[in-house]
C-alpha positions as CSV (number, residue, x, y, z in Angstrom):
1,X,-142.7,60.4,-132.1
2,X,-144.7,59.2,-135.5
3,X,-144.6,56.1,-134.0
4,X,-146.5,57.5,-130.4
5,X,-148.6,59.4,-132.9
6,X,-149.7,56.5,-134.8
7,X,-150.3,54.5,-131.5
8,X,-152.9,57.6,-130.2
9,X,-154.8,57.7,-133.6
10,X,-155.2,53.8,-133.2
11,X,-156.9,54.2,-130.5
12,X,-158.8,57.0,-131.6
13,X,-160.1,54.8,-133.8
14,X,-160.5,51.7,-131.6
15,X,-162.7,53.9,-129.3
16,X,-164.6,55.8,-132.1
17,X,-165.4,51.8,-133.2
18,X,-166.4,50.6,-129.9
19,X,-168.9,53.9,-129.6
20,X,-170.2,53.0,-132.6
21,X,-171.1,49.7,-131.6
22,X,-172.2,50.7,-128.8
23,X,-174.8,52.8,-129.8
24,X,-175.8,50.6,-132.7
25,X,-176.7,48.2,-129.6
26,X,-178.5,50.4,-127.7
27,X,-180.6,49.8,-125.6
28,X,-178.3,46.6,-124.0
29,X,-179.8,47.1,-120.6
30,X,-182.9,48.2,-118.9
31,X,-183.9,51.7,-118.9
32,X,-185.4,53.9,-115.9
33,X,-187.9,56.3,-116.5
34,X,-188.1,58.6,-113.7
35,X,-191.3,60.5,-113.1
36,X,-191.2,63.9,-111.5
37,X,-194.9,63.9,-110.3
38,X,-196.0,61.3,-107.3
39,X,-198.0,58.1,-108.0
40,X,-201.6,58.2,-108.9
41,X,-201.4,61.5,-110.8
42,X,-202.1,62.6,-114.3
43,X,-198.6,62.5,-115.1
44,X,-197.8,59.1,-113.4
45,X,-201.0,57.7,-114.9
46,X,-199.7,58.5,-118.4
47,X,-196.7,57.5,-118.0
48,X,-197.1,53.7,-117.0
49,X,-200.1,53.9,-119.5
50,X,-197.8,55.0,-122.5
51,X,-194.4,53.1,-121.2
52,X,-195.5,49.1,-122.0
53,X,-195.6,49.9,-125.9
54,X,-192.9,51.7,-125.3
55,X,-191.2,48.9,-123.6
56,X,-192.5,46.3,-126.9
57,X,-190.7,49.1,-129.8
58,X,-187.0,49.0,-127.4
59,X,-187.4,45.4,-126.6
60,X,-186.4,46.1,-123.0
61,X,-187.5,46.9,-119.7
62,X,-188.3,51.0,-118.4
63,X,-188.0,50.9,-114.8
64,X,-190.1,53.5,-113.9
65,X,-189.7,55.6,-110.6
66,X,-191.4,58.5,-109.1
67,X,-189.2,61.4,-107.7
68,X,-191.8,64.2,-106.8
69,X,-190.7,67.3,-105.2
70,X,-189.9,71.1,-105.6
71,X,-192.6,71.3,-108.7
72,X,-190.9,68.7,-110.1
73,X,-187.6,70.2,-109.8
74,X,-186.3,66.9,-107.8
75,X,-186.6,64.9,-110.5
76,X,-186.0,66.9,-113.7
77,X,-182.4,67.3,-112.0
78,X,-181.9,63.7,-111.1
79,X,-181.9,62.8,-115.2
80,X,-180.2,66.2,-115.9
81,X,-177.2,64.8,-113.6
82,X,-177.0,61.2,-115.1
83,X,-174.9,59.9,-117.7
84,X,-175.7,61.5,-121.2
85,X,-176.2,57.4,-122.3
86,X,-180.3,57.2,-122.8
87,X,-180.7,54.9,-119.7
88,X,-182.6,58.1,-117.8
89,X,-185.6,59.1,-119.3
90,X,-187.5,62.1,-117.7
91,X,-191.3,61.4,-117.4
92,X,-192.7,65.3,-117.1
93,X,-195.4,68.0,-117.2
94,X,-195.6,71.2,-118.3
95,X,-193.3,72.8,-115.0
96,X,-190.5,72.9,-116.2
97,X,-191.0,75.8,-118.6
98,X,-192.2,77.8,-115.9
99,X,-188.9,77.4,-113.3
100,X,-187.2,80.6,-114.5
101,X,-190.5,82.7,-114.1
102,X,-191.1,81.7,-110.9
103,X,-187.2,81.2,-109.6
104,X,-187.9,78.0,-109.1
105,X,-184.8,76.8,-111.2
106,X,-182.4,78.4,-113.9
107,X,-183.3,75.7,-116.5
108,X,-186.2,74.7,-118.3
109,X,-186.8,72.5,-121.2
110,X,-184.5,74.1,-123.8
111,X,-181.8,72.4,-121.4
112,X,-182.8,69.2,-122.3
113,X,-183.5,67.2,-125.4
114,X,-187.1,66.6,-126.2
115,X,-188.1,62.8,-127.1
116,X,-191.8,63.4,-126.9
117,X,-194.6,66.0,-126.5
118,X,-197.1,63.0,-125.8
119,X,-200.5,65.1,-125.2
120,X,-202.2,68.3,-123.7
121,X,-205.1,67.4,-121.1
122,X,-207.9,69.2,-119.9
123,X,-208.2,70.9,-116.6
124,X,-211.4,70.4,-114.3
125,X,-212.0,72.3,-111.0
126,X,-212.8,69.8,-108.9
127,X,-214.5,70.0,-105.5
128,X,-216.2,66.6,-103.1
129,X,-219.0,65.9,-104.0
130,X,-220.9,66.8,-101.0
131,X,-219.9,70.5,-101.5
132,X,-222.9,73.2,-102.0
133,X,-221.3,74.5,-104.9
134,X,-222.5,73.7,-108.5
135,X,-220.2,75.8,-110.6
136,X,-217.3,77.9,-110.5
137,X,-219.7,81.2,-110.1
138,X,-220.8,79.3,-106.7
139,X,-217.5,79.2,-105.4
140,X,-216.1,82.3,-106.4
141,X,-219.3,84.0,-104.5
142,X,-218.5,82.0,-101.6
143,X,-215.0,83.1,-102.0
144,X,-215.7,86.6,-102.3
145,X,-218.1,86.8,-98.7
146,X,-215.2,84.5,-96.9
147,X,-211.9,85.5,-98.4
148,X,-208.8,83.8,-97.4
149,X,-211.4,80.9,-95.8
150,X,-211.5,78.2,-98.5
151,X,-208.2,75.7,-99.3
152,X,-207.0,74.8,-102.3
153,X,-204.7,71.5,-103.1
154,X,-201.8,72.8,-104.6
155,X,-198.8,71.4,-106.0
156,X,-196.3,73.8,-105.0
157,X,-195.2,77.4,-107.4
158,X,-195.0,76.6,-110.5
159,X,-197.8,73.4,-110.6
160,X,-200.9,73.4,-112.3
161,X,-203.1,74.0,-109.4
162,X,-201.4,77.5,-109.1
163,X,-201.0,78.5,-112.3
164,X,-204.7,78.2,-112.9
165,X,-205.4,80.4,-109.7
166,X,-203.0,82.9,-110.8
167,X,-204.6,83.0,-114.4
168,X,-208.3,83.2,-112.2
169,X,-206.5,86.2,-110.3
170,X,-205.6,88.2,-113.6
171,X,-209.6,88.5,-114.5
172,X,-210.4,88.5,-111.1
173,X,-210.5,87.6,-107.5
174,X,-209.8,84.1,-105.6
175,X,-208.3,84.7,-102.2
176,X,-207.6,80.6,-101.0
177,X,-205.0,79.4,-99.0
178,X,-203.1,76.6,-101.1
179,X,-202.3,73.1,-99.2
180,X,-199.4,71.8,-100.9
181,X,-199.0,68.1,-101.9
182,X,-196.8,66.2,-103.8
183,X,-199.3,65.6,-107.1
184,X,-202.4,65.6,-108.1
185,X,-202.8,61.5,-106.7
186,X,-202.3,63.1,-103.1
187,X,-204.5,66.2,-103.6
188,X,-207.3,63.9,-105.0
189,X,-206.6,61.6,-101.7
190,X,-207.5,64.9,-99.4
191,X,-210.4,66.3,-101.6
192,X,-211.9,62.7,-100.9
193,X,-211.0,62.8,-97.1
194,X,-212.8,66.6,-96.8
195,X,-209.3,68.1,-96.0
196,X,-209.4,70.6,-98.7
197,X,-212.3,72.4,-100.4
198,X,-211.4,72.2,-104.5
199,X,-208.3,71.8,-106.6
200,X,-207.9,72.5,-110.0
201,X,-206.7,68.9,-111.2
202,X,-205.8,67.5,-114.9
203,X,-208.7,65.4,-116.3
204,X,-206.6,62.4,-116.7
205,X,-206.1,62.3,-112.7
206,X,-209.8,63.4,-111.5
207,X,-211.7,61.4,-114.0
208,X,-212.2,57.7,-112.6
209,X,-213.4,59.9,-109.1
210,X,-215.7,62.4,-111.1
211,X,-217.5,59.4,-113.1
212,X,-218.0,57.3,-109.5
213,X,-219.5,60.5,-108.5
214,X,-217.0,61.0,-105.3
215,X,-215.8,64.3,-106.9
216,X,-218.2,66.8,-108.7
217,X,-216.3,69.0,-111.8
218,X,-217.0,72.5,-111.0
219,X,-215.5,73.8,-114.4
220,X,-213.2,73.2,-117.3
221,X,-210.7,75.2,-118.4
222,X,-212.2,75.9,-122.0
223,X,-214.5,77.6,-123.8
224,X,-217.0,75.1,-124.8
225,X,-218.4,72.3,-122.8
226,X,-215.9,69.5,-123.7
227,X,-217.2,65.4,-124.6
228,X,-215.2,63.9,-121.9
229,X,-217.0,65.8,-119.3
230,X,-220.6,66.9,-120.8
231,X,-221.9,68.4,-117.4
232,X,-218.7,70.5,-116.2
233,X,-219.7,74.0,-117.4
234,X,-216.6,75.5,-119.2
235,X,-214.7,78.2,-117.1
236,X,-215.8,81.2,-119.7
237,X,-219.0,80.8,-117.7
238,X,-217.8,81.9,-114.8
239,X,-215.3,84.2,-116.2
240,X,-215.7,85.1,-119.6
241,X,-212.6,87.5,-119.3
242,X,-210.5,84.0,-119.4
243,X,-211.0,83.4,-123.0
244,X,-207.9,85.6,-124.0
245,X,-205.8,82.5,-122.6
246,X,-207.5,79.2,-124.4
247,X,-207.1,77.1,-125.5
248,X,-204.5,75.7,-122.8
249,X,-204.1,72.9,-120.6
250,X,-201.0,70.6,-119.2
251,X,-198.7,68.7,-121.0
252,X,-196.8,65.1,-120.7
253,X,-193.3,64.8,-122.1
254,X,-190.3,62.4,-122.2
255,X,-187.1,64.2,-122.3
256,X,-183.1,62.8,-121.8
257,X,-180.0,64.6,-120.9
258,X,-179.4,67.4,-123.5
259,X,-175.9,65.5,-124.5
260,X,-177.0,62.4,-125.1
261,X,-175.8,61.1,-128.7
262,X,-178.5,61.7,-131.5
263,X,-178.4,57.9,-132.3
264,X,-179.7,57.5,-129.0
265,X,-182.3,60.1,-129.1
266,X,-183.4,58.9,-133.0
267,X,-184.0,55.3,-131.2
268,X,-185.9,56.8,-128.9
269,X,-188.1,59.0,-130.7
270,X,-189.1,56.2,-133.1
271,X,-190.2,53.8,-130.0
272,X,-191.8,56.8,-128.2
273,X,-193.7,57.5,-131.6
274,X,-195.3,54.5,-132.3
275,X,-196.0,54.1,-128.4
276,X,-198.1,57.4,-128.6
277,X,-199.9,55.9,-131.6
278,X,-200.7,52.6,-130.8
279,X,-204.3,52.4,-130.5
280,X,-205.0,51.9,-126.8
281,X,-203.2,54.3,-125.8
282,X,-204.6,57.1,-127.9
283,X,-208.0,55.4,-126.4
284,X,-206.3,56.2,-123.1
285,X,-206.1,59.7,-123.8
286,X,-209.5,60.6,-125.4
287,X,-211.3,58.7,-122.6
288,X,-209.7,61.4,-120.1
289,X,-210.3,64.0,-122.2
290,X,-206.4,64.7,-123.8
291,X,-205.3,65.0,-126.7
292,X,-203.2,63.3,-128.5
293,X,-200.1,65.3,-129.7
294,X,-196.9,62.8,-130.6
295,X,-194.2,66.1,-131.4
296,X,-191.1,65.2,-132.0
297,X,-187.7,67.5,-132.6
298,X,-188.3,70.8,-133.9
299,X,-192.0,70.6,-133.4
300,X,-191.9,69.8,-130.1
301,X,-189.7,72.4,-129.3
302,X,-191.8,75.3,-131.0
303,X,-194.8,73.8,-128.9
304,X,-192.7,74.2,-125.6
305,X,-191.9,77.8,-126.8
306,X,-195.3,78.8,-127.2
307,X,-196.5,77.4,-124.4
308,X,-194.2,79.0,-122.1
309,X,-194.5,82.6,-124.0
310,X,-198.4,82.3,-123.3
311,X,-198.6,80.8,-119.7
312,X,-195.5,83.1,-118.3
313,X,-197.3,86.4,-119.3
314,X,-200.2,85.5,-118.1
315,X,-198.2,84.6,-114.6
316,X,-196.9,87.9,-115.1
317,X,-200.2,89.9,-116.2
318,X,-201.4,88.4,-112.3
319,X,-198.5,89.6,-110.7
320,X,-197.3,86.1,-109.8
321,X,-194.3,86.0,-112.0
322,X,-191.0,86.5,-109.7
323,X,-188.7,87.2,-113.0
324,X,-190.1,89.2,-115.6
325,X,-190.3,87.0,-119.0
326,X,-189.1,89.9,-120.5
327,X,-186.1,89.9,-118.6
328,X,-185.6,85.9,-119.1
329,X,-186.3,86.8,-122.9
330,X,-189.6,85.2,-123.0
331,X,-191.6,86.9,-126.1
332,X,-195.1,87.8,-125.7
333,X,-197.3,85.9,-127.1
């Protein structure tokens, strides 16, 4: 019995030494980086921005893979049914924290483990160029005389596109119908093509067609006019009832499998955190108007808190929430 005892510790240990190895040697393979957003979007755009100086800090290879879908549901829950080893990364927005409010999902963030809060973007309301419309006020008069005429790209409940409408709704009165696509890379695609009318759109996917002039900005989501756009008026213009919710924008984040072993994650965080810093990339982000946040552990989870606490009330406050943050335990913030 000692003997069987002594055999099963052994190996305890054998395994325990191996693990350790293991994990001192990580990464000993390529990694893939799945992106929940379709190609040419702000999200996708950040990611294979951010992911070479990434790539230089592992010394390895991240294989990176859009899975769009379902607000980004598809591919959140690709990495959150992988092994717990650190080769699935999850390339993501700010959706997530919004799955429970809408019923999207029964998870969010907290079910994962944060690697990096990269940046917060701007948001432009964008419409083609050839539109009548100057400014926000133009289109929500046109709105007002043809309700239920215009079409808005969206990116499905939960996606930036709507959450901006509904936060429009709470102060007042936009009555679109919402043409669903798989990003913002798609969206921009139609808004060239004249198959929808405007789209709220992150800064960092609408820039390169605002500056060649094939897109005009119809508003930021601010309060002041912002650098990186000089001539989009900000949204307070328009709506001056909006202030109560700015600042606010989108988000990027890299996020593994909530079990994965804190070794892992401390390797990660370190290559993630000088990837966010290096130079060009920060360059990356000012030129489209984000900025640059780096948060890391328990920083980056009191930044996903808030976030949530101030975007889900105000889904609520428009009567677009389908659970009640107060029911999910959501504080006000």
């Amino acid at each position: 019995m000692i003997r069987i005892l002594l055999t099963g510790l052994a190996v305890m240990v054998g395994t325990l030494g191996i693990t350790s190895e293991t994990l001192a040697d990580y990464p000993e393979r390529n990694i893939e980086g799945i992106i929940q957003w379709g190609a040419g979007g702000a999200t996708d755009n950040v990611a294979r921005s951010l992911t070479p100086h990434v790539e230089k800090a592992l010394d390895t290879d991240i294989v990176l893979n859009n899975r769009p879908g379902g607000t980004g549901v598809i591919g959140m829950n690709a990495v959150m049914h992988k092994p717990a080893n650190g080769y699935t990364l999850l390339y993501g927005a700010e959706n997530p924290q919004l799955y429970p409010v809408l019923d999207l999902a029964s998870y969010d963030y907290s079910d994962m483990t944060p690697i990096n809060i990269i940046g917060q973007g701007l948001v432009v309301i964008a419409a083609p160029a050839d539109k009548d419309w100057d400014n926000l006020g133009d289109l929500l008069d046109y709105a007002h005389q043809h309700p239920g005429e215009l079409r808005m790209g969206s990116t499905g409940k939960g996606g930036l596109p709507d959450t901006v409408l509904a936060m429009i709704n709470s102060v007042d009165s936009l009555d679109v119908r919402n043409v669903t696509f798989g990003g913002d890379g798609p969206g921009i695609t139609a808004l060239l093509g004249g198959h929808i009318d405007f789209m709220p759109l992150s800064l960092a996917g609408a820039q390169e067609q605002i500056e060649a002039g094939r897109l005009k900005p119809l508003a930021v989501v601010a309060k002041e006019p912002v650098d990186a756009l000089p001539d989009a008026p900000p949204i307070t213009q328009a709506l001056p009832e909006m202030e109560s919710y700015l600042p606010w924008g989108p988000f990027w984040a890299v996020s593994v499998h909530k079990d994965t072993p804190d070794q892992i994650v401390k390797t990660l965080s370190e290559a993630y955190r000088k990837g966010v810093a290096n130079r060009e990339f920060q360059q990356f982000l000012k030129n489209n108007g984000a900025e640059p946040l780096n948060l890391q552990g328990e920083e980056a989870r009191d930044f996903l808190k808030n976030w949530q606490s101030v975007t889900a009330w105000a889904l609520e406050n428009a009567g677009s929430a389908k659970v009640s943050p107060e029911e999910l335990g959501i504080p006000k913030p």
